[in-house]
N, C-alpha and C positions, 0 to 999 in steps of 0.2 A: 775405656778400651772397646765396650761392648758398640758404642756409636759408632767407630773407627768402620764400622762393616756392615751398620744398618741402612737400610734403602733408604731414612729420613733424615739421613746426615745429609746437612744443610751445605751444599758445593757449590764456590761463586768458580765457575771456568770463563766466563765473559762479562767482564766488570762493565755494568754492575747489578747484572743478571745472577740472583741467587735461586738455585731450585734444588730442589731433594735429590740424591741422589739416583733415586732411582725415576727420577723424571728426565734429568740427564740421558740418561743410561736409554731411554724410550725413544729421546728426541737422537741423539746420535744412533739409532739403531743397531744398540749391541745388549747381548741379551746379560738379565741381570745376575745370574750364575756365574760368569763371565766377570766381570767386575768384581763377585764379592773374591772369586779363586783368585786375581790379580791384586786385589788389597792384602788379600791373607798374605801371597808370596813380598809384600812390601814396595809394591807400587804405588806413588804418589797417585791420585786424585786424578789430575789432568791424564797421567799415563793409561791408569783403569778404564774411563772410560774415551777414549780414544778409540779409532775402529781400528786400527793397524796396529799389529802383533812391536814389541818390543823389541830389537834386536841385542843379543847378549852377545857378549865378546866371543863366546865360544862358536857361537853360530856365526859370526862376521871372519872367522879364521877357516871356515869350511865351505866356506862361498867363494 
């Protein structure tokens, strides 16, 4: 569990490109606070660190 949020979890998002996650997190320019508060909430991997916010259903009904 404890790797699921460590910056050295090892994340392939471009096959077959593996790097740490918080080398990710560097190279798309998103900070890594960021990342670890969107893993906590149960964001897959590719979603965390992605630069663009998530859209949730509820906020798609108030748009």
């Amino acid at each position: 569990m404890q790797n699921e949020f460590s910056m050295n979890a090892e994340v392939t998002l471009v096959a077959p490109v593996t790097k740490t996650a918080i080398e990710w997190a560097k190279e798309m320019g998103i900070n890594w606070e960021t990342v670890k508060r969107r893993r906590y909430r149960g964001w897959a991997w590719e979603q965390a660190l992605s630069p663009r916010r998530r859209r949730l259903p509820i906020m798609e009904k108030n748009a």
